[in-house]
N, CA, C and O atoms as a Tinker XYZ file with bonds, in Angstrom:
   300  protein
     1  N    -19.512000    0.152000  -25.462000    73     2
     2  CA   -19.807000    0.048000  -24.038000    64     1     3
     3  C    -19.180000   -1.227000  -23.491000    63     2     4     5
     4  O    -19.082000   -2.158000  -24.290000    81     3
     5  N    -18.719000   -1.416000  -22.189000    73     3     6
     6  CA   -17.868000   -2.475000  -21.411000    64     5     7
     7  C    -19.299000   -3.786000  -21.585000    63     6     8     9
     8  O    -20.430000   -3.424000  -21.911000    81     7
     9  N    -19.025000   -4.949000  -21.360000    73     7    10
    10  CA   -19.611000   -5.890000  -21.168000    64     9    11
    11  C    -20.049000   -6.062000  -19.782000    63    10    12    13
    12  O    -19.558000   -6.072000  -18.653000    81    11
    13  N    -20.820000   -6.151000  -20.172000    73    11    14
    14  CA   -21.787000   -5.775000  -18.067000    64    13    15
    15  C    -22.019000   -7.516000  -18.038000    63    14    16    17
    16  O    -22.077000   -8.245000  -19.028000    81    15
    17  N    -22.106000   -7.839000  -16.898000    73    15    18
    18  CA   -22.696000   -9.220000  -16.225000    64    17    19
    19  C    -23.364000   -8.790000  -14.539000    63    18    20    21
    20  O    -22.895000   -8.669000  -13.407000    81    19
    21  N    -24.519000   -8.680000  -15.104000    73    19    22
    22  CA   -25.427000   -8.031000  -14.185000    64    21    23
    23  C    -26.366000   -9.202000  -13.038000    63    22    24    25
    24  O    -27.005000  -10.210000  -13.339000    81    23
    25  N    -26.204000   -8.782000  -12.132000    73    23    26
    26  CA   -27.358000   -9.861000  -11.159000    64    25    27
    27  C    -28.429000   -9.058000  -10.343000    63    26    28    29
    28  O    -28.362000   -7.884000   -9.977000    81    27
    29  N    -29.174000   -9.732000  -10.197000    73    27    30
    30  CA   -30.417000   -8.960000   -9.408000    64    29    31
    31  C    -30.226000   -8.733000   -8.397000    63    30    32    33
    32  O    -30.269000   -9.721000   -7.664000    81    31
    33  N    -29.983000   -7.702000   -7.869000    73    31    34
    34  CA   -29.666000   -7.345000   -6.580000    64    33    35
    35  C    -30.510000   -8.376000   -5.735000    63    34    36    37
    36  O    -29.945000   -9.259000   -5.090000    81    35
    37  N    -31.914000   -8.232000   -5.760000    73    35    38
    38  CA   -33.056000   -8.237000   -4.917000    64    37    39
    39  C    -32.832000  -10.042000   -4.746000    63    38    40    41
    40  O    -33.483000  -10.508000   -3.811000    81    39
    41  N    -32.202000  -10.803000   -5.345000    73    39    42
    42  CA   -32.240000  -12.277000   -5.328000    64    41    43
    43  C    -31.195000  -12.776000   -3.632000    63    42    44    45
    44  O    -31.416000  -13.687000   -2.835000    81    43
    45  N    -29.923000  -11.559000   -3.646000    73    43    46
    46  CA   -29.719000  -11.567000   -2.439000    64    45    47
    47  C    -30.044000  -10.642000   -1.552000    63    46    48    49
    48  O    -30.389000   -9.501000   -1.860000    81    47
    49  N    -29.941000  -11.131000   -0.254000    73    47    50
    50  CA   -30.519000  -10.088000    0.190000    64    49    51
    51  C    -29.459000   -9.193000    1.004000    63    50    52    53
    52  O    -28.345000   -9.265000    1.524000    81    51
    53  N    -30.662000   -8.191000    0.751000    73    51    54
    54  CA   -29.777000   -6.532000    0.983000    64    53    55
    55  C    -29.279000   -6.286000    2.006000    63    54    56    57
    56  O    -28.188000   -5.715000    1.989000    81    55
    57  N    -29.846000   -6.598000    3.149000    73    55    58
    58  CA   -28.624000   -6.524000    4.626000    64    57    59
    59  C    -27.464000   -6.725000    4.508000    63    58    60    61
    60  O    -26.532000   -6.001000    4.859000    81    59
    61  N    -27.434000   -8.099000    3.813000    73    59    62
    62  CA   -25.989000   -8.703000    3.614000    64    61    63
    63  C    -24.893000   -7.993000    2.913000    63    62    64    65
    64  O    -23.725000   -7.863000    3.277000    81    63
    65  N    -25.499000   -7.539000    1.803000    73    63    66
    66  CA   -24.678000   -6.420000    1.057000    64    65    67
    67  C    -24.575000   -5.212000    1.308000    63    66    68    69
    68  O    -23.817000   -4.523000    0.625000    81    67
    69  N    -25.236000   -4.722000    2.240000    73    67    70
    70  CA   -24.926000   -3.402000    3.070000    64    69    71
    71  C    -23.657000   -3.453000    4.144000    63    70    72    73
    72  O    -22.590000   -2.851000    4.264000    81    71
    73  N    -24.220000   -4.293000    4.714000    73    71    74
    74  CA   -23.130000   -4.978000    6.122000    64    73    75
    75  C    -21.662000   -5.551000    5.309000    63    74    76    77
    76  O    -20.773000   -5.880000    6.094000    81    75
    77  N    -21.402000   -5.668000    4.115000    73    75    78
    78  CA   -20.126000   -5.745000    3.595000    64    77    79
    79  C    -19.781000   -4.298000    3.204000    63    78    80    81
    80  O    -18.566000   -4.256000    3.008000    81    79
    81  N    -20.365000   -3.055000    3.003000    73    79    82
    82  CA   -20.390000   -2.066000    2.225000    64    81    83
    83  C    -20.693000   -1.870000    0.805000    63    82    84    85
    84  O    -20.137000   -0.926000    0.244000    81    83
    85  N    -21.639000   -2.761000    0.013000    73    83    86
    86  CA   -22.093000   -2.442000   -1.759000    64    85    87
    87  C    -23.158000   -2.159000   -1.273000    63    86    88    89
    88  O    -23.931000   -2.991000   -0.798000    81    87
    89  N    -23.348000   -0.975000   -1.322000    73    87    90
    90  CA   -24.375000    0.027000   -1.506000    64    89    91
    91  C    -25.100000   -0.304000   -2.918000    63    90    92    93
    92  O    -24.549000   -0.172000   -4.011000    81    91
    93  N    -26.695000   -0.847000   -2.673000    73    91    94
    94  CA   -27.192000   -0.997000   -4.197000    64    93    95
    95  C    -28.019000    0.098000   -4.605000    63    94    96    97
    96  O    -28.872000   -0.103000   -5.470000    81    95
    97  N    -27.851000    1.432000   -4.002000    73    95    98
    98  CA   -28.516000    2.712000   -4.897000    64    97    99
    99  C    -27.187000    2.966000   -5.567000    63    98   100   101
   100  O    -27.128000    4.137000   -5.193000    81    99
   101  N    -26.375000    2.851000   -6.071000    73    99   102
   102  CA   -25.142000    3.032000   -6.986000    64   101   103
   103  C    -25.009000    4.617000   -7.061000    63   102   104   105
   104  O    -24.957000    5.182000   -8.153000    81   103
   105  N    -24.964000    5.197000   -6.054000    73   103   106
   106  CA   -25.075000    6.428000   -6.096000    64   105   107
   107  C    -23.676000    6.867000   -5.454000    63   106   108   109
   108  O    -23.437000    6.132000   -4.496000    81   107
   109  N    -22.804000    7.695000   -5.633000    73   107   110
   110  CA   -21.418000    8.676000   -5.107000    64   109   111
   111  C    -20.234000    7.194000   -5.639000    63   110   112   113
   112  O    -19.252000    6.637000   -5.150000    81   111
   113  N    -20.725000    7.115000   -6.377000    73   111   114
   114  CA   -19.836000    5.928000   -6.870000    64   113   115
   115  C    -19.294000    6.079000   -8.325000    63   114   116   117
   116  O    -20.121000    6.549000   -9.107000    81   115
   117  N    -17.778000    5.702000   -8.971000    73   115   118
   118  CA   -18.099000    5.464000  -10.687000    64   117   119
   119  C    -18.159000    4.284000  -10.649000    63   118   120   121
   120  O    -17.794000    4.076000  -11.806000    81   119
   121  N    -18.347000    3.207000  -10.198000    73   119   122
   122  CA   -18.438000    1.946000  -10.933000    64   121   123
   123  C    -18.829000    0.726000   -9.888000    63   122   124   125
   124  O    -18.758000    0.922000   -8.675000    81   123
   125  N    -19.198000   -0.399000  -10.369000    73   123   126
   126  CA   -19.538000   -1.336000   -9.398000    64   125   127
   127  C    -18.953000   -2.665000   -9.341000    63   126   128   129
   128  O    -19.766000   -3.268000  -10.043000    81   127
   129  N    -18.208000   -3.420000   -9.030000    73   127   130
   130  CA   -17.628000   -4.623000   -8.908000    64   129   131
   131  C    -17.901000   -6.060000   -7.716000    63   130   132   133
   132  O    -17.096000   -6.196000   -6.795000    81   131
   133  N    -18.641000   -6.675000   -7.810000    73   131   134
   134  CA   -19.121000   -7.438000   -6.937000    64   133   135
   135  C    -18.951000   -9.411000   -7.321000    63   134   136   137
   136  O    -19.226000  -10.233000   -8.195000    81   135
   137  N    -18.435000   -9.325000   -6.220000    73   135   138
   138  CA   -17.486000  -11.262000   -6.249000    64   137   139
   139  C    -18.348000  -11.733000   -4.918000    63   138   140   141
   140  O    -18.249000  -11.171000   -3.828000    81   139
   141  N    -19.377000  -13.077000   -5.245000    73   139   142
   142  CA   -19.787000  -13.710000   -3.922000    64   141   143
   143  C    -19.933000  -15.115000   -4.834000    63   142   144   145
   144  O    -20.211000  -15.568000   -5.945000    81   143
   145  N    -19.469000  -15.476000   -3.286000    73   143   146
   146  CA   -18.431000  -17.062000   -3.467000    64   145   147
   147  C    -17.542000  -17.096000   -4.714000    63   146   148   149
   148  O    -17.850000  -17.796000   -5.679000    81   147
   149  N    -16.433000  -16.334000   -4.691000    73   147   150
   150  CA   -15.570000  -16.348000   -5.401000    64   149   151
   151  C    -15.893000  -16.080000   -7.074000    63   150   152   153
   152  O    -14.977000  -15.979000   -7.890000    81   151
   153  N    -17.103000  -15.999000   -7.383000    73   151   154
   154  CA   -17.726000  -15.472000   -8.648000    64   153   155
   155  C    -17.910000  -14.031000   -9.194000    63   154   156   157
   156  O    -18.820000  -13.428000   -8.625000    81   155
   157  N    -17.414000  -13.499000   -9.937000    73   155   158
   158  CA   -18.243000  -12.128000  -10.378000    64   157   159
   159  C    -19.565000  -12.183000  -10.960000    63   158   160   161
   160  O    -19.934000  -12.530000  -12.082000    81   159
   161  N    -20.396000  -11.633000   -9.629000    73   159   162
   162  CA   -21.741000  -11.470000   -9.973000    64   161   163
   163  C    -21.583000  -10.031000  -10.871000    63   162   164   165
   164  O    -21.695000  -10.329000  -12.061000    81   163
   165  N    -21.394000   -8.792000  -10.723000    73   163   166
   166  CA   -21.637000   -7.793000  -11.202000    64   165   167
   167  C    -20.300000   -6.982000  -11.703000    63   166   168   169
   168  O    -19.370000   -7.153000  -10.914000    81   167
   169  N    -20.035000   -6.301000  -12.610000    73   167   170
   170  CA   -19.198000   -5.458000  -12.740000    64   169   171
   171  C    -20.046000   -4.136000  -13.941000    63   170   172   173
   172  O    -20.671000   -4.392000  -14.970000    81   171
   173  N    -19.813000   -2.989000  -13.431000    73   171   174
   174  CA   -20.173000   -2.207000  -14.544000    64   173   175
   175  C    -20.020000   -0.670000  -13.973000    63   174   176   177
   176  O    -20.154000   -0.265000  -12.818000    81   175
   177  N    -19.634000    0.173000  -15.390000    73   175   178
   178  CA   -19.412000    1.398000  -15.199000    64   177   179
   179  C    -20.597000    2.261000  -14.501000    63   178   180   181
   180  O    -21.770000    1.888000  -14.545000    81   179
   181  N    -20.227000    3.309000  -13.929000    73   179   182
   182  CA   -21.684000    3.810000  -13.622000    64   181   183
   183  C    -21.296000    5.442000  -14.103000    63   182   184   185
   184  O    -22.307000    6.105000  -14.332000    81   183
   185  N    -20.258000    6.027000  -14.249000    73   183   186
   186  CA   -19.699000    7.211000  -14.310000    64   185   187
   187  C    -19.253000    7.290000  -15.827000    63   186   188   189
   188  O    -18.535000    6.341000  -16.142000    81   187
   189  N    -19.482000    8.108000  -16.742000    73   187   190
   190  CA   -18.857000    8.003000  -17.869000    64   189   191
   191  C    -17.826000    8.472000  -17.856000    63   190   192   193
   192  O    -17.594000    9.524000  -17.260000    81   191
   193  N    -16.468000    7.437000  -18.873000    73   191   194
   194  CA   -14.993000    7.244000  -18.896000    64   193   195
   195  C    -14.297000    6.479000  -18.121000    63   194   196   197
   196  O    -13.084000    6.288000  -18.032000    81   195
   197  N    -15.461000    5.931000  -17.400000    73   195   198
   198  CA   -14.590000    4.603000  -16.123000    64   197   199
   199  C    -15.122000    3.420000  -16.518000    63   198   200   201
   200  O    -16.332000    3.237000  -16.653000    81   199
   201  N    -14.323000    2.649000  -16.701000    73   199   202
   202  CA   -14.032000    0.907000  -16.906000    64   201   203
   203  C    -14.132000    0.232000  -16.168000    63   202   204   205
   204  O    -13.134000    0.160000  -15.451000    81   203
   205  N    -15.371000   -0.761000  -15.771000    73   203   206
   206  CA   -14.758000   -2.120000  -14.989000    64   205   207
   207  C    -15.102000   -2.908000  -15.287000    63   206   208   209
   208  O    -16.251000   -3.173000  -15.642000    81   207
   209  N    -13.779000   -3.830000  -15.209000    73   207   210
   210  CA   -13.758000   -5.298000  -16.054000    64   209   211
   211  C    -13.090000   -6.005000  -15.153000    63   210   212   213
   212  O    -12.367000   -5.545000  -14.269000    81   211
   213  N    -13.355000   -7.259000  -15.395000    73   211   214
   214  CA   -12.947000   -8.604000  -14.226000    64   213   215
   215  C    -11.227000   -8.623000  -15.088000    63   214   216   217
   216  O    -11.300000   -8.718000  -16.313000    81   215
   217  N     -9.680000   -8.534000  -14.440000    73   215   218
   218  CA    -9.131000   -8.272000  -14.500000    64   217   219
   219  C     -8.418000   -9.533000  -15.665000    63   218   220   221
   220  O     -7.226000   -9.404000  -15.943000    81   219
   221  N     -9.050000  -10.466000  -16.163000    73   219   222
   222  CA    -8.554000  -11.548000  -17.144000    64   221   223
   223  C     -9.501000  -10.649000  -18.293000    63   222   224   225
   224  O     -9.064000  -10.870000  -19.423000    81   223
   225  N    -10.503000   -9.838000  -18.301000    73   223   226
   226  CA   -11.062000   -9.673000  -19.746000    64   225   227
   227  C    -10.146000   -8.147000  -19.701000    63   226   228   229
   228  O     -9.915000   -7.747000  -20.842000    81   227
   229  N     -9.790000   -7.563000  -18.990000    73   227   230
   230  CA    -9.062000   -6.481000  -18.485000    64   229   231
   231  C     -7.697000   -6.392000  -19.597000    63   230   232   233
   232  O     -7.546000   -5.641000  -20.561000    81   231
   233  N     -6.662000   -7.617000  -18.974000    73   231   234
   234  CA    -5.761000   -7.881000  -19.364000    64   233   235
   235  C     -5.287000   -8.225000  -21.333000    63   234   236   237
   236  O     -4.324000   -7.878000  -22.017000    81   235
   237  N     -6.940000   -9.315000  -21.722000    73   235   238
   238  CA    -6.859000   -9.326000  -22.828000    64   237   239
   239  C     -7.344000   -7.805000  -23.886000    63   238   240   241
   240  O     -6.814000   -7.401000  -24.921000    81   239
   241  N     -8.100000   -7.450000  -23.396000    73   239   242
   242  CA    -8.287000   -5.613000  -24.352000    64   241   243
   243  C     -7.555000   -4.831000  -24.175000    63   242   244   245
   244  O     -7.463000   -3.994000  -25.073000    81   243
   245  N     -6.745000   -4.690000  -23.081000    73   243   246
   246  CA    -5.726000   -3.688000  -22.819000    64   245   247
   247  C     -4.407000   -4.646000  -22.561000    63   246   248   249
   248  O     -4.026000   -5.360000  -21.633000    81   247
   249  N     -3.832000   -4.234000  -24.072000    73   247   250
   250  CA    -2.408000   -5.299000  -23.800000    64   249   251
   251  C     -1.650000   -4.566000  -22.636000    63   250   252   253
   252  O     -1.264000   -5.158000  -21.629000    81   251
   253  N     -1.463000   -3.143000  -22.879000    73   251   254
   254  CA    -0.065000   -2.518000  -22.126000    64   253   255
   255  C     -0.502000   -2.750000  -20.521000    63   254   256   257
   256  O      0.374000   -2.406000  -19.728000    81   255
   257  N     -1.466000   -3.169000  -20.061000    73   255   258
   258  CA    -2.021000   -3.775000  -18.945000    64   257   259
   259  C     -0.420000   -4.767000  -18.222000    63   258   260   261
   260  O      0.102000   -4.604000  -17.119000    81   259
   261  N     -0.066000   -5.620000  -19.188000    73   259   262
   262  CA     0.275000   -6.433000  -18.505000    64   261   263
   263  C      1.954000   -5.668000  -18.033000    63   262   264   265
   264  O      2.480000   -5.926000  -16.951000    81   263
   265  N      2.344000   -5.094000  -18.668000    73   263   266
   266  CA     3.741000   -3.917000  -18.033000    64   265   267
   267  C      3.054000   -3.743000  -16.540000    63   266   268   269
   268  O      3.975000   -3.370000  -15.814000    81   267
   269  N      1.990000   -3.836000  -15.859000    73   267   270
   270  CA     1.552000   -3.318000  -14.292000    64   269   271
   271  C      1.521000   -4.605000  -13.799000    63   270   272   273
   272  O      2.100000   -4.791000  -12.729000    81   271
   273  N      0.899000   -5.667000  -14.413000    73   271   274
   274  CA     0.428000   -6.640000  -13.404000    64   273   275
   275  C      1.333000   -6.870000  -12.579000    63   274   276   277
   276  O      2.521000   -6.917000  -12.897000    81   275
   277  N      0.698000   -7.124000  -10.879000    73   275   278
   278  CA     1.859000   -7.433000  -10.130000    64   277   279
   279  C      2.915000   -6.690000   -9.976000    63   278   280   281
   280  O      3.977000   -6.949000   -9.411000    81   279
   281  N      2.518000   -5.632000  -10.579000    73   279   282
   282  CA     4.045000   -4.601000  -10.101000    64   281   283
   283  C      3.275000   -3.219000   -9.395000    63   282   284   285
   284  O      2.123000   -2.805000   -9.527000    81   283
   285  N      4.650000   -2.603000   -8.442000    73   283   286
   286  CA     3.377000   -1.553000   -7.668000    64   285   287
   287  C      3.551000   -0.335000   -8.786000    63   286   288   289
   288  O      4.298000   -0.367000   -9.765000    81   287
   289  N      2.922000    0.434000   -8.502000    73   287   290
   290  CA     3.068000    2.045000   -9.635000    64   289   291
   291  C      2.965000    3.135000   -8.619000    63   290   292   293
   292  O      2.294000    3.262000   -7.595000    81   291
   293  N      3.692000    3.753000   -9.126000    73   291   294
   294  CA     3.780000    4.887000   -8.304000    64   293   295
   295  C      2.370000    5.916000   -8.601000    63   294   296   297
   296  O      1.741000    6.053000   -9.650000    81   295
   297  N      2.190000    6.449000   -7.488000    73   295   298
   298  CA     0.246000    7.305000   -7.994000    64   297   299
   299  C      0.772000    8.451000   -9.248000    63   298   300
   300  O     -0.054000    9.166000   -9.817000    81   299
């Protein structure tokens, strides 16, 4: 399983994170990624077979990662 770094929703408050769009019923979503003041508070799968990782722990588990960085890809 991915390495989760989880925060309590409820410590900030929820207006605030609505009014940006992170929805905290994690629902019609695969995954969750959340940066306040420049920190990753949260990242984690919610859909099984989807990955999210803060893009430096990203880079080190998935070498062939770095053939994309910074480059565009075609869909």
């Amino acid at each position: 399983m991915s390495e989760m770094n989880e925060v309590d929703t409820a410590e900030i408050e929820e207006q605030k994170l609505l009014d940006v769009g992170f929805d905290t019923s994690e629902e019609d979503r695969a995954g969750s990624f959340l940066i306040i003041d420049n920190q990753v508070k949260e990242y984690k799968p919610i859909q099984k077979g989807v990955e999210v990782l803060q893009l430096s722990i990203a880079l080190e588990k998935h070498s062939w990662l770095k053939e994309y960085y910074w480059k565009p890809v075609t869909p």
